[in-house]
Backbone as JSON Lines, residues from 0, in Angstrom:
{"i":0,"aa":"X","n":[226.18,-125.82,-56.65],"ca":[225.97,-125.74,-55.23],"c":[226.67,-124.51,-54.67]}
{"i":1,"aa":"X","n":[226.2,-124.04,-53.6],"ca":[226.91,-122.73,-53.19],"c":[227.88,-122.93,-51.75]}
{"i":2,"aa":"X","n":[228.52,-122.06,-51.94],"ca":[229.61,-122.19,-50.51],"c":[229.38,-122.66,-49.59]}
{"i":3,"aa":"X","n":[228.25,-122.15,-48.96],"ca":[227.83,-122.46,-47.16],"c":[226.82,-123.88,-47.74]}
{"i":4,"aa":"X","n":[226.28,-124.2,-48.68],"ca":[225.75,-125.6,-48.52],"c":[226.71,-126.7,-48.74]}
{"i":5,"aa":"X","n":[227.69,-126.47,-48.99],"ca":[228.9,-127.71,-49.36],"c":[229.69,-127.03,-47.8]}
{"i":6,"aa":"X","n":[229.81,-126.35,-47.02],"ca":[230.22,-126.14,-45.86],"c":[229.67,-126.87,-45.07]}
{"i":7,"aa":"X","n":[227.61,-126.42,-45.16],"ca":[226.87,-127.15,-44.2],"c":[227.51,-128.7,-44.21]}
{"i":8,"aa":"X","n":[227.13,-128.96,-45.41],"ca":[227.5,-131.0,-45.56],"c":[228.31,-130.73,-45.11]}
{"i":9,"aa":"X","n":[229.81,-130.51,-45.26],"ca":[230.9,-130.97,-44.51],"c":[230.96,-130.72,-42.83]}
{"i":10,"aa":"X","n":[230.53,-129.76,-42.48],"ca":[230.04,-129.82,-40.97],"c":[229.36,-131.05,-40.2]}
{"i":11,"aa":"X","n":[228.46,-131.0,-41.27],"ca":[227.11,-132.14,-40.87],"c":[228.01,-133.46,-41.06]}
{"i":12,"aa":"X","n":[229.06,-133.71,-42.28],"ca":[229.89,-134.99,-41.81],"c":[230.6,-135.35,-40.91]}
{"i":13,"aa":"X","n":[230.84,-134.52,-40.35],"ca":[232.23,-134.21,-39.31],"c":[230.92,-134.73,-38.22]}
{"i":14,"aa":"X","n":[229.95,-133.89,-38.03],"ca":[229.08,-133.79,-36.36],"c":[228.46,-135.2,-36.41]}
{"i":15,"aa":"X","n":[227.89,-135.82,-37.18],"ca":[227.22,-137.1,-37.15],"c":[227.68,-138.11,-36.21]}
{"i":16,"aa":"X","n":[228.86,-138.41,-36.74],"ca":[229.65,-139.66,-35.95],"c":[229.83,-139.09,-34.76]}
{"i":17,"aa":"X","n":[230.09,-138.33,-34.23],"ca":[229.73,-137.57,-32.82],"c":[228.71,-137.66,-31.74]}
{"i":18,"aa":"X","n":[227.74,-137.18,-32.69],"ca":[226.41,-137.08,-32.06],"c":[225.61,-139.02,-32.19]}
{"i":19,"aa":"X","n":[226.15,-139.48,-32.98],"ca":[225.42,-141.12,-32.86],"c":[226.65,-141.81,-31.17]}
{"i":20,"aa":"X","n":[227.96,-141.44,-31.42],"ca":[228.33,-141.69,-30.19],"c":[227.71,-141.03,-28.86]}
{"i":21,"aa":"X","n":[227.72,-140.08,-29.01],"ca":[226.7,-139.46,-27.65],"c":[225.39,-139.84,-27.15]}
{"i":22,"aa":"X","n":[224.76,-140.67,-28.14],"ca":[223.87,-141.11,-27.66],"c":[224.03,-142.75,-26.93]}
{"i":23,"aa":"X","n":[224.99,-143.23,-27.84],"ca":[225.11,-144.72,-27.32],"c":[226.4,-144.8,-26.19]}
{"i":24,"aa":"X","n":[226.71,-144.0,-26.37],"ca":[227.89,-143.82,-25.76],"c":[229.29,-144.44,-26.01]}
{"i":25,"aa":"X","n":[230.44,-144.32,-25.41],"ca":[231.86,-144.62,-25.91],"c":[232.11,-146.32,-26.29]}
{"i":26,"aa":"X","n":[232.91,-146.46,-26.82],"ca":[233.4,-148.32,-27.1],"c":[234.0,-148.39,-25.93]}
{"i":27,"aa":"X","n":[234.08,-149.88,-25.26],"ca":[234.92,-149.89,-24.33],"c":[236.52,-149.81,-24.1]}
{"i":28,"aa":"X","n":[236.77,-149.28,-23.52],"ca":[238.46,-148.91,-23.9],"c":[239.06,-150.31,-24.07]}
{"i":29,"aa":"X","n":[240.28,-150.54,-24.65],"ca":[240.87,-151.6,-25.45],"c":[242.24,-151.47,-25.05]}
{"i":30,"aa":"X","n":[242.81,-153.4,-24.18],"ca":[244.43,-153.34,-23.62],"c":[245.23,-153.63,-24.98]}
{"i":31,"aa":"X","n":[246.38,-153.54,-24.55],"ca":[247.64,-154.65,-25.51],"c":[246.39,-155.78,-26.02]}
{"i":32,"aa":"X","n":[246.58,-156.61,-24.78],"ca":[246.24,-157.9,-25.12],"c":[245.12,-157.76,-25.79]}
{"i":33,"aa":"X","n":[244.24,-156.96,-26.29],"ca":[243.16,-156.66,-26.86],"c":[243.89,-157.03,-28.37]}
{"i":34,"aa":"X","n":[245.0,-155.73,-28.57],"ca":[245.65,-155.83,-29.83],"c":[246.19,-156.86,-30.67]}
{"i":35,"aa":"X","n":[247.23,-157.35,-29.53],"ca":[247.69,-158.5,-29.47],"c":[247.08,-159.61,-30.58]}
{"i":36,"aa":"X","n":[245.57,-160.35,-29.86],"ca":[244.61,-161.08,-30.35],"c":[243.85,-160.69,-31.66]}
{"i":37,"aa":"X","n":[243.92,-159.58,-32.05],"ca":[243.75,-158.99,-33.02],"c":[244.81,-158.74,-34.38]}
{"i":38,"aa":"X","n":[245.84,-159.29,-34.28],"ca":[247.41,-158.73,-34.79],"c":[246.81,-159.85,-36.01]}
{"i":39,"aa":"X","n":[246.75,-161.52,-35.4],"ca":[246.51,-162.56,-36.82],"c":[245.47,-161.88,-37.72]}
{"i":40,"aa":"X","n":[244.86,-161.3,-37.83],"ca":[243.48,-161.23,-38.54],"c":[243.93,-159.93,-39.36]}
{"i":41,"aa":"X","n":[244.24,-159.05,-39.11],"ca":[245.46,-157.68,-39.64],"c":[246.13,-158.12,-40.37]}
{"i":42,"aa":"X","n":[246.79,-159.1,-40.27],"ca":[248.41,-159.31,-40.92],"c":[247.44,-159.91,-41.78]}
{"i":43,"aa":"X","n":[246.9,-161.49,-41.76],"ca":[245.98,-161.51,-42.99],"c":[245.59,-161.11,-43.79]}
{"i":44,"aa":"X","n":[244.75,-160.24,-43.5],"ca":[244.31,-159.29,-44.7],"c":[245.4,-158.6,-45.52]}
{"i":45,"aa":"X","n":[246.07,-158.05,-44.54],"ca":[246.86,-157.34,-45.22],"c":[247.67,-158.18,-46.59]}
{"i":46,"aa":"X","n":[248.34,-159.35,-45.83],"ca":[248.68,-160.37,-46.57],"c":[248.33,-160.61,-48.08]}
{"i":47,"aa":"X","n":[246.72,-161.1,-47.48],"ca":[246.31,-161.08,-49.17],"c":[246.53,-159.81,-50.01]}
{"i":48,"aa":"X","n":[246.34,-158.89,-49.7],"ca":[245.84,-158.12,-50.15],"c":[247.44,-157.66,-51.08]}
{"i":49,"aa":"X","n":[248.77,-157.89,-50.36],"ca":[249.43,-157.53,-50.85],"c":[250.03,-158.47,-51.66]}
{"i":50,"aa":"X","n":[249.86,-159.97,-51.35],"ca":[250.13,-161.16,-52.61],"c":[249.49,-160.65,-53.69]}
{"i":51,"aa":"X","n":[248.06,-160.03,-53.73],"ca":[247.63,-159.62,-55.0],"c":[247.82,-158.91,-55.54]}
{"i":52,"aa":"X","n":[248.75,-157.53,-55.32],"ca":[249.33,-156.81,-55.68],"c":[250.71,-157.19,-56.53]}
{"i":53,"aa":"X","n":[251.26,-158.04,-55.82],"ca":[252.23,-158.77,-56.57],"c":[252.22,-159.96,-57.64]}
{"i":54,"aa":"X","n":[251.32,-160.8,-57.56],"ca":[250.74,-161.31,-58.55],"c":[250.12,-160.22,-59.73]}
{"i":55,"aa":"X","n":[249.4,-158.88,-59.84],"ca":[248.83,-158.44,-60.62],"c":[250.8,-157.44,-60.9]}
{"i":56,"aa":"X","n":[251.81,-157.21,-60.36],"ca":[252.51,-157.03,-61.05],"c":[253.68,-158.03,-62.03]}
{"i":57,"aa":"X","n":[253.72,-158.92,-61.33],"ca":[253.85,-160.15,-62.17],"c":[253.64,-160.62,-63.69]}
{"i":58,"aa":"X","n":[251.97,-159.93,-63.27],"ca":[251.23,-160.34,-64.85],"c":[251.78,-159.11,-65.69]}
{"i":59,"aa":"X","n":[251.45,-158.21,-65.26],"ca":[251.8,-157.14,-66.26],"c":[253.29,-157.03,-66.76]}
{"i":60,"aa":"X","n":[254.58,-157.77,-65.97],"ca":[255.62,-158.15,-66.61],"c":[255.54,-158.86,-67.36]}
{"i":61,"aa":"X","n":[255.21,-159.77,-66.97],"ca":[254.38,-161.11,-68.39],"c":[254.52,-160.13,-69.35]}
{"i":62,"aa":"X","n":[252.99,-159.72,-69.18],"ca":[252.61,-158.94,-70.3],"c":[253.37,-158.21,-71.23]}
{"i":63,"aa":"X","n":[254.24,-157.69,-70.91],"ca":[255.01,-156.51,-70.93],"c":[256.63,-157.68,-72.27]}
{"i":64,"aa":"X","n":[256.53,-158.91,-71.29],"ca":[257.49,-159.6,-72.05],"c":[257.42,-159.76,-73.47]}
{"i":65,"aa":"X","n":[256.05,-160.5,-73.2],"ca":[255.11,-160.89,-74.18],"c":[254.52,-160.24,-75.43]}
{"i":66,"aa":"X","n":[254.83,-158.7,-75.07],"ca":[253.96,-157.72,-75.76],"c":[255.25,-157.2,-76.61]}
{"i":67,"aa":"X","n":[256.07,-157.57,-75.81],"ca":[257.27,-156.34,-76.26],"c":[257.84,-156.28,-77.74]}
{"i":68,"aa":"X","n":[257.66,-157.71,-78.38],"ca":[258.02,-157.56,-79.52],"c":[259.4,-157.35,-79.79]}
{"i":69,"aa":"X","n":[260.46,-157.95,-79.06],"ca":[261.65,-157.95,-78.72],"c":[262.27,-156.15,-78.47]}
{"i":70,"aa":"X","n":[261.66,-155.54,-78.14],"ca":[261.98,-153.92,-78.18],"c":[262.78,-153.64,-76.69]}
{"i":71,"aa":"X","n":[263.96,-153.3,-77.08],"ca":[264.74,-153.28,-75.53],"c":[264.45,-152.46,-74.19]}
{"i":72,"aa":"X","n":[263.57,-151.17,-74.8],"ca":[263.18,-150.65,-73.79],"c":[261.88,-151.16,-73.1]}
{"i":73,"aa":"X","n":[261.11,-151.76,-73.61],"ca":[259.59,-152.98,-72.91],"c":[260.21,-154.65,-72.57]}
{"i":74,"aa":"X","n":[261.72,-154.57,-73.26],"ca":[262.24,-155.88,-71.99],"c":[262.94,-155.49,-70.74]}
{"i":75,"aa":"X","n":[262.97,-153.92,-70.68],"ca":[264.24,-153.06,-69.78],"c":[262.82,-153.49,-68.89]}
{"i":76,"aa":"X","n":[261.46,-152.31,-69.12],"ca":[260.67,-152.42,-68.5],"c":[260.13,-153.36,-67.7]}
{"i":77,"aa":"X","n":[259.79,-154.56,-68.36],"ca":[259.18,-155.7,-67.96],"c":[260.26,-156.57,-66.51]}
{"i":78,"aa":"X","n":[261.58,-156.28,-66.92],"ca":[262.36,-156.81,-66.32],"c":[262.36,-155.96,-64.98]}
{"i":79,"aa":"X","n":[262.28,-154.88,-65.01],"ca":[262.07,-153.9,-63.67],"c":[261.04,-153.95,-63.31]}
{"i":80,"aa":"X","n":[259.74,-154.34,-64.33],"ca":[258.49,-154.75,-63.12],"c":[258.69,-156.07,-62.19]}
{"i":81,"aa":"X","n":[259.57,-156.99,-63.22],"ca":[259.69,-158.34,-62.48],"c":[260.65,-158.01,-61.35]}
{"i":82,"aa":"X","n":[261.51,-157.25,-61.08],"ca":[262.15,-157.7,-60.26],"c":[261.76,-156.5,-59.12]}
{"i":83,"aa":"X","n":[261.03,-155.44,-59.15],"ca":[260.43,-154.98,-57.9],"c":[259.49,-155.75,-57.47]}
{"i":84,"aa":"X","n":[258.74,-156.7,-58.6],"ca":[257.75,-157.46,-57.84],"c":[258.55,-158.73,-56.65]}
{"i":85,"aa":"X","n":[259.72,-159.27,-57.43],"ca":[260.22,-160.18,-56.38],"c":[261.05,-159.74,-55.31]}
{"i":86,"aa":"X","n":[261.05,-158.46,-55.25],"ca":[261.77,-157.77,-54.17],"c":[260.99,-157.41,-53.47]}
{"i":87,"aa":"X","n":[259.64,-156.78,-53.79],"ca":[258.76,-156.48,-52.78],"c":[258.08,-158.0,-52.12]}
{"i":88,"aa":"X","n":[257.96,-159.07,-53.06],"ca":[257.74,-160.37,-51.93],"c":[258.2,-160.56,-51.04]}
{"i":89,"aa":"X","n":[259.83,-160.22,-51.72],"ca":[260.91,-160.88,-50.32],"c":[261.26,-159.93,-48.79]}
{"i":90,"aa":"X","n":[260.78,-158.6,-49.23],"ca":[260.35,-157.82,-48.51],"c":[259.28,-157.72,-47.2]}
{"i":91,"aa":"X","n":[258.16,-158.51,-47.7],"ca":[256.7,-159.05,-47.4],"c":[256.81,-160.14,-46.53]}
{"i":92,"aa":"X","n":[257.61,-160.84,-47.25],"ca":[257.39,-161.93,-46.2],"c":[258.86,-162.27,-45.06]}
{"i":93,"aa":"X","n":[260.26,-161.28,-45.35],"ca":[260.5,-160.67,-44.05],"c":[259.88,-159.75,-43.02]}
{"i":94,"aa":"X","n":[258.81,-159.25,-43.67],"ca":[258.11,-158.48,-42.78],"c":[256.68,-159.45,-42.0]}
{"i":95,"aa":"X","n":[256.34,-160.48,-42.68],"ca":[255.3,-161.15,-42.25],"c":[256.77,-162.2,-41.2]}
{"i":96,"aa":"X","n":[257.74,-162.52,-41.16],"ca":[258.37,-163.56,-40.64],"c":[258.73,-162.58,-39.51]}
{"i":97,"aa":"X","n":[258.88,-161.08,-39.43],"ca":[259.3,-160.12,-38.14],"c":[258.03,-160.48,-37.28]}
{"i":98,"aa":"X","n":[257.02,-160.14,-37.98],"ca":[255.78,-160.5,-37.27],"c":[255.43,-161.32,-36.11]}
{"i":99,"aa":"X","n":[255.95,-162.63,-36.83],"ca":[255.29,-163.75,-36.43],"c":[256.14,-164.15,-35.1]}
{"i":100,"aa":"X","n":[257.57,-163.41,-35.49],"ca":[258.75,-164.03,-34.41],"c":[258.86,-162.73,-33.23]}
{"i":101,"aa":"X","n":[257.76,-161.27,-33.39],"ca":[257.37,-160.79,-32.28],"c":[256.09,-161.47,-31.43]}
{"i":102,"aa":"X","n":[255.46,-162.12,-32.43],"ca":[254.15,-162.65,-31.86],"c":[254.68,-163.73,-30.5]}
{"i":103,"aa":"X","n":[255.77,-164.62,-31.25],"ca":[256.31,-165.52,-30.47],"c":[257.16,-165.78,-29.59]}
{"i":104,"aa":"X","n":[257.69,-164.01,-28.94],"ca":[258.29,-163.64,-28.43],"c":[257.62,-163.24,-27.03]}
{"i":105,"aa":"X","n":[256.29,-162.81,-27.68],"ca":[255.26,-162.49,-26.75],"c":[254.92,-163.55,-26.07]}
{"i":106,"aa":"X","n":[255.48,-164.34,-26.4],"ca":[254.27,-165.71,-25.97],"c":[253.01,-166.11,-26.43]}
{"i":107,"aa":"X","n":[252.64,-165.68,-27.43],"ca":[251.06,-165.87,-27.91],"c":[250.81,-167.33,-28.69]}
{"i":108,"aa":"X","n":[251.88,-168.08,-28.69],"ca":[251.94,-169.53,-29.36],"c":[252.83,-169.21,-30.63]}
{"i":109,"aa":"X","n":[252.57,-170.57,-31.36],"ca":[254.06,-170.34,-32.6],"c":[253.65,-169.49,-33.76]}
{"i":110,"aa":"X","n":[254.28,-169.03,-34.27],"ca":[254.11,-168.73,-35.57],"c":[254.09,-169.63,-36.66]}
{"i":111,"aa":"X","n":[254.2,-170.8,-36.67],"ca":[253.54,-171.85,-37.7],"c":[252.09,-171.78,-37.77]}
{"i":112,"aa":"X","n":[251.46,-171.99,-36.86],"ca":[250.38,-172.17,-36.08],"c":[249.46,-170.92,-36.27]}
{"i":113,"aa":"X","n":[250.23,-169.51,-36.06],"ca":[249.25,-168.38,-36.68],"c":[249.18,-167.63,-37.73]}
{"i":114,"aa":"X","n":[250.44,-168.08,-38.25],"ca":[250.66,-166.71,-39.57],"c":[250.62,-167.85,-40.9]}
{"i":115,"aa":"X","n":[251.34,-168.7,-40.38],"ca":[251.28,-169.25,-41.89],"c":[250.61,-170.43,-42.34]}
């Protein structure tokens, strides 16, 4: 491909989303309380997304135990995957418990009730 046609595309990516807003015009602007109501459904995802991260390092300590064949540097290893994985939980879910106790600070109802 030559210069100015991998230019054009990248132009043409950039202008699209532009030009489809100009025709329909803007989203409606969005308060706090917009955010706010939006915060449970965020943290969720996110949530999972990062239990599974920690579960898939978990395994690979397993693994790592398992595999090691008593060799001190793949139990050094395994043992440092295990324990960033339980540090980054405990991490996670002080950060999901900051959450929940700004949510409920706000007044938006309990944090039993939305986060967990």
């Amino acid at each position: 491909m030559s210069k100015k046609l991998i230019g054009l595309l990248g132009v043409a990516s950039i202008a699209v989303p532009f030009i489809a807003l100009a025709q329909t015009g803007l989203p409606p602007a969005y308060s706090a309380s917009d955010a706010i109501a939006i915060l449970p459904r965020i943290v969720s995802y996110v949530w999972g997304f990062f239990l599974a991260v920690v579960v898939l390092c978990i395994i690979i300590a397993g693994y790592l135990f398992v595999t090691g064949g008593g060799s001190p540097e793949t139990v050094t290893k395994a043992r440092t995957w295990l324990m960033y994985a339980l540090v980054g939980l405990a991490i996670g879910v002080a950060a999901r418990g900051i959450i929940a106790l700004v949510y409920m600070v706000l007044g938006k109802g309990s944090p039993g009730t939305i986060f967990w």
